[in-house]
PDB file of N, CA, C and O in Angstrom:
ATOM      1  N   UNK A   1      11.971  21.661 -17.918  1.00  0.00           N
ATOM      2  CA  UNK A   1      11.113  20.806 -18.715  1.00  0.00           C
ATOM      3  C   UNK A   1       9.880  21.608 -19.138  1.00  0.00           C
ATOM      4  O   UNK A   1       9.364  22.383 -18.334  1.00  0.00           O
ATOM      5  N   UNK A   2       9.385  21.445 -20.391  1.00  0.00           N
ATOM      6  CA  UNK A   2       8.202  22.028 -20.939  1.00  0.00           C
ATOM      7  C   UNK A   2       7.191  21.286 -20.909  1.00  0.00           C
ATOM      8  O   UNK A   2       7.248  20.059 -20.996  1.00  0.00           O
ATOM      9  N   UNK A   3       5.629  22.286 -20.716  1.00  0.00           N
ATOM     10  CA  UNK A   3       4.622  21.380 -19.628  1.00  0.00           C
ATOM     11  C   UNK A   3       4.458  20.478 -21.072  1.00  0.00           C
ATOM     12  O   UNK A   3       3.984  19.359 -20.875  1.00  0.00           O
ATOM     13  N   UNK A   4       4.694  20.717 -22.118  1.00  0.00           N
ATOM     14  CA  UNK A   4       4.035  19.489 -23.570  1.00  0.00           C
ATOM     15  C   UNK A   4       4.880  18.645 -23.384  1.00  0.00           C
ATOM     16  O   UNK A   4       4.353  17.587 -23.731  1.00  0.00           O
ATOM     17  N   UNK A   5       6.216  18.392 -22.933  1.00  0.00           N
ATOM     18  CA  UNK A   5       7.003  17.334 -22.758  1.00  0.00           C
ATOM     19  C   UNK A   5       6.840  16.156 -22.152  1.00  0.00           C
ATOM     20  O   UNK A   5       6.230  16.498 -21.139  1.00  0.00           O
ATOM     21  N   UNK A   6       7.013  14.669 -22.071  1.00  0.00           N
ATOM     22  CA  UNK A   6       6.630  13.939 -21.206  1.00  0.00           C
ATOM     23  C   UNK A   6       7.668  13.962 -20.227  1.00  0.00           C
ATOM     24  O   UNK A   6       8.751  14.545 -20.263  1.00  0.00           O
ATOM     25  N   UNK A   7       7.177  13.252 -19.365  1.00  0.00           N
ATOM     26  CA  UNK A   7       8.088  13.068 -17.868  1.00  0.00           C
ATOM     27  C   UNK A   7       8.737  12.217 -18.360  1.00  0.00           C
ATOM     28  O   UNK A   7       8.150  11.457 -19.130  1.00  0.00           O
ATOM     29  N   UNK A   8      10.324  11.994 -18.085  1.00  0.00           N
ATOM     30  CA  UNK A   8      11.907  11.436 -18.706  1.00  0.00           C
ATOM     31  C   UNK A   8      12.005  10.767 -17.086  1.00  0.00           C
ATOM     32  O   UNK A   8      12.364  11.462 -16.136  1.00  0.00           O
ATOM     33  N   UNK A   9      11.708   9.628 -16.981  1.00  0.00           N
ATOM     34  CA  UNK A   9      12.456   9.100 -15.356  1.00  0.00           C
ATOM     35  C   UNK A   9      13.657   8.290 -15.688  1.00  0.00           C
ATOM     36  O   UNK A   9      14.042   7.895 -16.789  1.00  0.00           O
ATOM     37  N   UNK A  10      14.164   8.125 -14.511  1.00  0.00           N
ATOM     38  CA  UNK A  10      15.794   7.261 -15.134  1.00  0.00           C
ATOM     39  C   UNK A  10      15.329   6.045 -13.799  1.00  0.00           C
ATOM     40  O   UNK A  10      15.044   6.266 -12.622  1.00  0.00           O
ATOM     41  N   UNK A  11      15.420   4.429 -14.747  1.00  0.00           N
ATOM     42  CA  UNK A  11      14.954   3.583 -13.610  1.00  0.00           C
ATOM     43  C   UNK A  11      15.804   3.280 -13.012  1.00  0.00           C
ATOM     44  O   UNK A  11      16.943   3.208 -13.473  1.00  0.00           O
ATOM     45  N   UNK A  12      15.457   2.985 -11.666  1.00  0.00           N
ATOM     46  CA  UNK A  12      16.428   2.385 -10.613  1.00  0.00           C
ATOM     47  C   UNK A  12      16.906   1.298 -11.063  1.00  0.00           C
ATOM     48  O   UNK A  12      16.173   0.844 -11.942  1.00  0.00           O
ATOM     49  N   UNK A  13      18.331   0.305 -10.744  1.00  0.00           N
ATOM     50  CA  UNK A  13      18.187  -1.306 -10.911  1.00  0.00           C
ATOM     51  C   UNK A  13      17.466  -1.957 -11.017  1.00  0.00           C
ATOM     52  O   UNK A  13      17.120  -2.707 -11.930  1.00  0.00           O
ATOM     53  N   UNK A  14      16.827  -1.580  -9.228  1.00  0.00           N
ATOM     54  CA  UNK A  14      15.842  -3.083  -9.025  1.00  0.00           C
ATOM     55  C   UNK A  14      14.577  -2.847 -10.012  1.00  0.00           C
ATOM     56  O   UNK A  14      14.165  -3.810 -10.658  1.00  0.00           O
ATOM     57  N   UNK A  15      13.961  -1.593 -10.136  1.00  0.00           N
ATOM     58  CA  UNK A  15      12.995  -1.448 -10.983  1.00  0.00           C
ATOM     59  C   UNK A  15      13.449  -1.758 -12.325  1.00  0.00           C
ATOM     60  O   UNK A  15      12.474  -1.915 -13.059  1.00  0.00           O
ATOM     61  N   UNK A  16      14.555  -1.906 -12.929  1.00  0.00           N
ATOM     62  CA  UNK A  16      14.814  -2.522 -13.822  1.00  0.00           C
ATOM     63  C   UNK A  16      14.571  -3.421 -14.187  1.00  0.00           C
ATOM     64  O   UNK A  16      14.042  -3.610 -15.283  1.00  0.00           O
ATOM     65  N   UNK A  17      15.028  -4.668 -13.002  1.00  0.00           N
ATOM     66  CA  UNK A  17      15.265  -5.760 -13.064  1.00  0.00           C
ATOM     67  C   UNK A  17      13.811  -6.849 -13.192  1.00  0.00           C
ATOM     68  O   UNK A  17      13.598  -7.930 -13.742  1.00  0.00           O
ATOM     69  N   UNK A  18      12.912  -5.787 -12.269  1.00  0.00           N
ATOM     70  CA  UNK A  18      11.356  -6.161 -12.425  1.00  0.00           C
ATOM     71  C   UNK A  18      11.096  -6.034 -13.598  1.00  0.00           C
ATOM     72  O   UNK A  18      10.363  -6.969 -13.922  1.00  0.00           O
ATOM     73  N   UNK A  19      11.376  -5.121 -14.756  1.00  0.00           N
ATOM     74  CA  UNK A  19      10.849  -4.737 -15.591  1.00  0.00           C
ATOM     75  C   UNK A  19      10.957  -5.829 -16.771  1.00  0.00           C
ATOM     76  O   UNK A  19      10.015  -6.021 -17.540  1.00  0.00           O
ATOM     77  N   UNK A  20      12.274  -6.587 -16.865  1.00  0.00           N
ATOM     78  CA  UNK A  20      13.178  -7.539 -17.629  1.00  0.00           C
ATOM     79  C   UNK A  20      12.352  -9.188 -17.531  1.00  0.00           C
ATOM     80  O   UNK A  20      11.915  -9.936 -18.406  1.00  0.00           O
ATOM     81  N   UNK A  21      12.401  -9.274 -16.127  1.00  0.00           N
ATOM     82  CA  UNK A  21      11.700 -10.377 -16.047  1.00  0.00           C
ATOM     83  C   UNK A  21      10.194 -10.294 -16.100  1.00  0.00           C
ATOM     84  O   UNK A  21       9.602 -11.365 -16.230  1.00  0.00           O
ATOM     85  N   UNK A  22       9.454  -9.136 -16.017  1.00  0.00           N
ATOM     86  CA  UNK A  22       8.002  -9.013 -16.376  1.00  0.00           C
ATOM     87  C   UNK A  22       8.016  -9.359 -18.362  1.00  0.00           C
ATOM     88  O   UNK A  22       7.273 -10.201 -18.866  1.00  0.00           O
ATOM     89  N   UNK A  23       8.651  -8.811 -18.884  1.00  0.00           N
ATOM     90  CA  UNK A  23       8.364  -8.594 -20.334  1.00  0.00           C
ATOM     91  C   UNK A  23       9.643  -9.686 -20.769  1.00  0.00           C
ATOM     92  O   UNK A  23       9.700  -9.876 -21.984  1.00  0.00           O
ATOM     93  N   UNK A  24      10.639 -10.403 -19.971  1.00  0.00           N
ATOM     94  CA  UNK A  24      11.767 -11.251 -20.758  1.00  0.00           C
ATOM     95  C   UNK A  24      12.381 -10.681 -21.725  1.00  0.00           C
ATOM     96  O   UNK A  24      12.393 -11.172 -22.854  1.00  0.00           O
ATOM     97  N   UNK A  25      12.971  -9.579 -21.422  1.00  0.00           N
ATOM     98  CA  UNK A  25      14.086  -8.913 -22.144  1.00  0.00           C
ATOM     99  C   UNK A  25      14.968  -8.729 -21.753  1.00  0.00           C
ATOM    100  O   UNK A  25      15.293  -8.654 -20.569  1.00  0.00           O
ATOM    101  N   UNK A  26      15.913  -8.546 -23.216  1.00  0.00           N
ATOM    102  CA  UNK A  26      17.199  -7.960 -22.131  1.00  0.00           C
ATOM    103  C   UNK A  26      17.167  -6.166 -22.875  1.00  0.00           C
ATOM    104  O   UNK A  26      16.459  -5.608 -23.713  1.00  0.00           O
ATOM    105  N   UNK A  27      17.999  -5.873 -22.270  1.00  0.00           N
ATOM    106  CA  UNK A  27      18.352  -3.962 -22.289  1.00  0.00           C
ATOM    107  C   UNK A  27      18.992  -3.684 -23.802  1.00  0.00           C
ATOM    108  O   UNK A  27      19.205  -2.559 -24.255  1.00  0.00           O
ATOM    109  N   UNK A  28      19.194  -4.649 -24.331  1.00  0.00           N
ATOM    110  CA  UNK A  28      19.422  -4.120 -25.722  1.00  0.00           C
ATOM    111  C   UNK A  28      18.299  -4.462 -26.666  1.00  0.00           C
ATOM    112  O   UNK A  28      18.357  -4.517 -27.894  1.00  0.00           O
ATOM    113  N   UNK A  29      17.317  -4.672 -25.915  1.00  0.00           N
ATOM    114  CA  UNK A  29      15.985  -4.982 -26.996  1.00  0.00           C
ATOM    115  C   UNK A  29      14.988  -3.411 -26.877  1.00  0.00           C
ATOM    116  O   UNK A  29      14.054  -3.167 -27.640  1.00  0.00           O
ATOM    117  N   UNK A  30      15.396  -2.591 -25.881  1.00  0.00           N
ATOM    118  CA  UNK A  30      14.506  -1.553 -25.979  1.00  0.00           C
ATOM    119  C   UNK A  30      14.418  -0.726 -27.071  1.00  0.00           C
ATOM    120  O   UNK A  30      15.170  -1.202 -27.921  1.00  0.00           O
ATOM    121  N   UNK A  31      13.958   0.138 -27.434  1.00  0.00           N
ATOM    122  CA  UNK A  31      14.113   1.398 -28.219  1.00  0.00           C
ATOM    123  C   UNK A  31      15.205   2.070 -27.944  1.00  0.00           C
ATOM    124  O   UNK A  31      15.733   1.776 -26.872  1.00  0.00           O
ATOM    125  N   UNK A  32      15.715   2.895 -28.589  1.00  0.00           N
ATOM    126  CA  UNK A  32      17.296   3.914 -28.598  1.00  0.00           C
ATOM    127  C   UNK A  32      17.018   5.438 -28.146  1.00  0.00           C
ATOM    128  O   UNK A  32      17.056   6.140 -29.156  1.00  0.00           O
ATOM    129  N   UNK A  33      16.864   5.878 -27.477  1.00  0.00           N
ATOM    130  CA  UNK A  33      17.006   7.546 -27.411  1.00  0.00           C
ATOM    131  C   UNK A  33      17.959   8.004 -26.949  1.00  0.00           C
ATOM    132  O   UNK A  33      18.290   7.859 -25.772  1.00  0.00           O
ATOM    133  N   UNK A  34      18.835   8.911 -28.155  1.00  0.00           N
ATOM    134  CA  UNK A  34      19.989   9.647 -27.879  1.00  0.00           C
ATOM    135  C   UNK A  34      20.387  10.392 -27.047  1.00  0.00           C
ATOM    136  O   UNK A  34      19.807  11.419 -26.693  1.00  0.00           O
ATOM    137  N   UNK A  35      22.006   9.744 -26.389  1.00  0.00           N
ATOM    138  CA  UNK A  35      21.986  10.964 -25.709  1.00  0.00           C
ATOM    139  C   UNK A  35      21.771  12.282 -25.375  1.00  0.00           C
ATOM    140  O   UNK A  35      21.421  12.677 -24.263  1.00  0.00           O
ATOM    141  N   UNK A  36      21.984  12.958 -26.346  1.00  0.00           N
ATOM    142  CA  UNK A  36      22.317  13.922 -26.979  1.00  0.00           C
ATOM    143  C   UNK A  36      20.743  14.759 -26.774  1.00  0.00           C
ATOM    144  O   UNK A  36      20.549  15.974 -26.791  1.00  0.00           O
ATOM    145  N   UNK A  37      19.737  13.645 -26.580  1.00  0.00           N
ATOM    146  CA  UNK A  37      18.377  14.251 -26.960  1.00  0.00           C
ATOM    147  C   UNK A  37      17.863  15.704 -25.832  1.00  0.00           C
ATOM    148  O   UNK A  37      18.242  15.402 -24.701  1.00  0.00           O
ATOM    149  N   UNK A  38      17.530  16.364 -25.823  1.00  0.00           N
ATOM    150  CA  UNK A  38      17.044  17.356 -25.046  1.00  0.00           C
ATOM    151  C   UNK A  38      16.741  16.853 -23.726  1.00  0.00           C
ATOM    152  O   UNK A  38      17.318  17.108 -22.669  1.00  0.00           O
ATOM    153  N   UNK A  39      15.480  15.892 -24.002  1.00  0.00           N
ATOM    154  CA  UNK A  39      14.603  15.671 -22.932  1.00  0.00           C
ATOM    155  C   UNK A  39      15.114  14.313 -22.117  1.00  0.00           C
ATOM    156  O   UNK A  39      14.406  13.731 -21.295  1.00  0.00           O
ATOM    157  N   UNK A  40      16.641  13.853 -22.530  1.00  0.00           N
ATOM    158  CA  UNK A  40      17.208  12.882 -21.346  1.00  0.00           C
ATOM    159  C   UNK A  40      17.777  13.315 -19.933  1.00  0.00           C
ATOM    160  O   UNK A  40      18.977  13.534 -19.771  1.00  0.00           O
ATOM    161  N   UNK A  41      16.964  13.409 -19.057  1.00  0.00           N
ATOM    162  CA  UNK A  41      18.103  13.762 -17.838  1.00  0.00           C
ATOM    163  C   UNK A  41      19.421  13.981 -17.326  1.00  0.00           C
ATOM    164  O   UNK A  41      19.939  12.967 -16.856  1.00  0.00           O
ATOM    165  N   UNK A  42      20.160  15.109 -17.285  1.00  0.00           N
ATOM    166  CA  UNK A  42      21.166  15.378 -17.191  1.00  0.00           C
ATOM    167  C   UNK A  42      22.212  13.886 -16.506  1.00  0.00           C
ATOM    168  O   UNK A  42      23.327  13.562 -16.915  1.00  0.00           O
ATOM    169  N   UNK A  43      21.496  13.279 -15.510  1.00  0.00           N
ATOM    170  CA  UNK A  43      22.389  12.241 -15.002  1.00  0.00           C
ATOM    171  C   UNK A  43      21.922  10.852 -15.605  1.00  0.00           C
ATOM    172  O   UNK A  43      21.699   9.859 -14.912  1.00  0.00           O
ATOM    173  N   UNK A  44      21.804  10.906 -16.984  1.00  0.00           N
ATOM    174  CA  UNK A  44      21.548   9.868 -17.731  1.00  0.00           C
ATOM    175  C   UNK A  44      23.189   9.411 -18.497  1.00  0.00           C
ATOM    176  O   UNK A  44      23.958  10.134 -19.130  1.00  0.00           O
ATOM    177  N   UNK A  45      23.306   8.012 -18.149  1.00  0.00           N
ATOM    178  CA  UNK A  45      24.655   8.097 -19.459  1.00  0.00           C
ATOM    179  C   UNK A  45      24.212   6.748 -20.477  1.00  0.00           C
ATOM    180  O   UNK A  45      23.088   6.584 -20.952  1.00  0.00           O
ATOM    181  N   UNK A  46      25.018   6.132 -20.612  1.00  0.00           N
ATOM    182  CA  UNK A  46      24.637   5.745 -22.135  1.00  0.00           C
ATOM    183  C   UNK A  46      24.442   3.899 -21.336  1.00  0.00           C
ATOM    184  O   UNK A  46      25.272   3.346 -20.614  1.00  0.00           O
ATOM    185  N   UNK A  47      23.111   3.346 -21.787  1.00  0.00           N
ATOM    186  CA  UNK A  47      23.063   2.334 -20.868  1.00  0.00           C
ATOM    187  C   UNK A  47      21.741   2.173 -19.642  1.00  0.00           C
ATOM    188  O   UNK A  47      21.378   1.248 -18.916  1.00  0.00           O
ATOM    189  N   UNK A  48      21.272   3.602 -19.863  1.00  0.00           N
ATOM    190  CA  UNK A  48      20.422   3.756 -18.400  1.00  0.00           C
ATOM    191  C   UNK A  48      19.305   3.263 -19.192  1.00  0.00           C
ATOM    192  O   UNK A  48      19.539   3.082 -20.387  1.00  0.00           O
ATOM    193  N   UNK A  49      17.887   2.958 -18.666  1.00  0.00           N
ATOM    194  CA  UNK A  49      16.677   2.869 -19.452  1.00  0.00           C
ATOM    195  C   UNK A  49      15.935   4.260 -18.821  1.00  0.00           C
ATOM    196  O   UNK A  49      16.226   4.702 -17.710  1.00  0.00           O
ATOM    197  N   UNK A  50      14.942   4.864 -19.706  1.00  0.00           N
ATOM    198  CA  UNK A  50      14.113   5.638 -19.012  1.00  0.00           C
ATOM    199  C   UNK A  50      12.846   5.009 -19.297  1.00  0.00           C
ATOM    200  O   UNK A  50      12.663   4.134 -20.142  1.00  0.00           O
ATOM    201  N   UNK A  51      11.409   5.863 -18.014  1.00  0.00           N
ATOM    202  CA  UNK A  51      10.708   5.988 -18.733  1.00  0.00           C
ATOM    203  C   UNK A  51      10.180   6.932 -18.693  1.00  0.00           C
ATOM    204  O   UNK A  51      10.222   7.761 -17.785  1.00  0.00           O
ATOM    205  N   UNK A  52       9.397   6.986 -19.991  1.00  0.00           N
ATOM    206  CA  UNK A  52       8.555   8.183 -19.883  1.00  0.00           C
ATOM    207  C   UNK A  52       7.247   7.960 -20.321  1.00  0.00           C
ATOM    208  O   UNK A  52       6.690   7.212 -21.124  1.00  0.00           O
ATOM    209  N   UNK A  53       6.795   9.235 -19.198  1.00  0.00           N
ATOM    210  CA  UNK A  53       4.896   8.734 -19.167  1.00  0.00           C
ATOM    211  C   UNK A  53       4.261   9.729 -19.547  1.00  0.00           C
ATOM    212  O   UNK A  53       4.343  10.860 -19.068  1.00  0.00           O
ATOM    213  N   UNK A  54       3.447   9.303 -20.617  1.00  0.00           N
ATOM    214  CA  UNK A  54       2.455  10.672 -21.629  1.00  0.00           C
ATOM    215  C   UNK A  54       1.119  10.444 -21.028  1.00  0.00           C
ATOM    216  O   UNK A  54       0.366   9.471 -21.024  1.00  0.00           O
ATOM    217  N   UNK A  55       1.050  11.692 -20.499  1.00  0.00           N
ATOM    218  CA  UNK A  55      -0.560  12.396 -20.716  1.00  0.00           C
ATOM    219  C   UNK A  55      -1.510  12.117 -22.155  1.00  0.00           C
ATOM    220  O   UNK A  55      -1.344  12.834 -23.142  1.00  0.00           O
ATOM    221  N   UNK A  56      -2.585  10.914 -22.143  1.00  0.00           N
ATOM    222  CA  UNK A  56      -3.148  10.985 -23.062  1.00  0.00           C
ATOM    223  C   UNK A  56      -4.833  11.261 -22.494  1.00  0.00           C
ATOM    224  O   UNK A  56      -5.359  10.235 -22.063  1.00  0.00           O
ATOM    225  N   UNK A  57      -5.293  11.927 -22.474  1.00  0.00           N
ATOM    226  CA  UNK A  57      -6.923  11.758 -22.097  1.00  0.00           C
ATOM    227  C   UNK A  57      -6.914  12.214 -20.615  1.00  0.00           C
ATOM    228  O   UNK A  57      -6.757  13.276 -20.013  1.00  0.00           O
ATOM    229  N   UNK A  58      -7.193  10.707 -20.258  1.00  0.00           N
ATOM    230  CA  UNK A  58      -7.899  10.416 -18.249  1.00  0.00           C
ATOM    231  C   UNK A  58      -6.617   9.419 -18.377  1.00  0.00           C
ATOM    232  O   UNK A  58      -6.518   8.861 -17.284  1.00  0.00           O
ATOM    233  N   UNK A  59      -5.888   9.092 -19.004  1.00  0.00           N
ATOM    234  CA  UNK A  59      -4.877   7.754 -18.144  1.00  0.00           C
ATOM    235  C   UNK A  59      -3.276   7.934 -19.099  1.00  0.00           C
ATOM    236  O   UNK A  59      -2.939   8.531 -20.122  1.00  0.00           O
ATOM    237  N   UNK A  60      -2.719   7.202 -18.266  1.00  0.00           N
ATOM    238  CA  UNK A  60      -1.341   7.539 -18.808  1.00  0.00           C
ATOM    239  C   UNK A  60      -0.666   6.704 -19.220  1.00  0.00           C
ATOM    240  O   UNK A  60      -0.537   5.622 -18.648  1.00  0.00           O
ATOM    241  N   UNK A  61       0.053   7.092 -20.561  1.00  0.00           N
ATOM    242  CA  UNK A  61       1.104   5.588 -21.236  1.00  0.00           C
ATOM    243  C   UNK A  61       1.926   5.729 -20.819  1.00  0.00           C
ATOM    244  O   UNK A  61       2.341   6.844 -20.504  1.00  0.00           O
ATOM    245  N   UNK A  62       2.589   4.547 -20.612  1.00  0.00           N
ATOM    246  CA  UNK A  62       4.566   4.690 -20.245  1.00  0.00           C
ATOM    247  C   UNK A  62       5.375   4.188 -21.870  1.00  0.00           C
ATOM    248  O   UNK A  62       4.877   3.820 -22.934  1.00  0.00           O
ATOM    249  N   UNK A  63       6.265   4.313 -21.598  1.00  0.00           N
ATOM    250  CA  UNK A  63       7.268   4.405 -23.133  1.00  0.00           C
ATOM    251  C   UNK A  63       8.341   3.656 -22.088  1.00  0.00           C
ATOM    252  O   UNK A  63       8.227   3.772 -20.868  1.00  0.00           O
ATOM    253  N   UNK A  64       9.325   2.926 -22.686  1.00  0.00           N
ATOM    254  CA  UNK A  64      11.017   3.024 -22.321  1.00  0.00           C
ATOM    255  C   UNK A  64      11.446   2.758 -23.226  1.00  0.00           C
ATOM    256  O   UNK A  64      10.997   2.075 -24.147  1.00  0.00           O
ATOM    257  N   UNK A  65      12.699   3.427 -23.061  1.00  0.00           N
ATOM    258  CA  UNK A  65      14.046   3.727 -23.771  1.00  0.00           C
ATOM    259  C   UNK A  65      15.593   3.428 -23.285  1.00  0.00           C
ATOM    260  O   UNK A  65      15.591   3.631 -22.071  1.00  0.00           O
ATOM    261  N   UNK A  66      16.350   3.200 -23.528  1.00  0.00           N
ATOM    262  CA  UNK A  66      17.612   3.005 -23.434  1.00  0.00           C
ATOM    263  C   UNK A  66      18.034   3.785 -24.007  1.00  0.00           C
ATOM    264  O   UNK A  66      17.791   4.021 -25.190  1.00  0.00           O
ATOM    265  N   UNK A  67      19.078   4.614 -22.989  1.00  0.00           N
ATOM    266  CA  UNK A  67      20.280   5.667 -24.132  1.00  0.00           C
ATOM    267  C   UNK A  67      20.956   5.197 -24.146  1.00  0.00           C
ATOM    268  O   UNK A  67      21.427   4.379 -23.356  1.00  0.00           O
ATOM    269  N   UNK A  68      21.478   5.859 -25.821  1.00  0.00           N
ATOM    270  CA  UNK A  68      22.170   5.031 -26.782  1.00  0.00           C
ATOM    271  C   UNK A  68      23.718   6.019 -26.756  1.00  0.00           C
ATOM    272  O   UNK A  68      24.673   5.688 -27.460  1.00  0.00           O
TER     273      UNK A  68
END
């Protein structure tokens, strides 16, 4: 991983499952990032959510994604 890259995590279930009922979604409402993409974790398959957390300033955003 390159240090400009953000951190790619692959969520657990249960952290999933928190995540669904915090925001009332389901897993096909996330954003899409391709498999295929560089920066998905080798033990990612199609279905997983990630997230990933950017360095902005003093505090940090999270992103998620579903590969597609």
């Amino acid at each position: 991983m390159h240090i400009l890259q953000p951190k790619h995590t692959k969520l657990k279930p249960d952290e999933l499952q928190i995540l669904l009922k915090k925001y009332n979604i389901s897993v096909s409402q996330f954003p899409k990032i391709k498999a295929e993409d560089p920066s998905v974790p080798e033990s990612c398959a199609k279905g997983d959510v990630l997230k990933i957390e950017r360095k902005e300033e003093d505090k940090i955003i999270t992103y998620y994604r579903v590969v597609a």
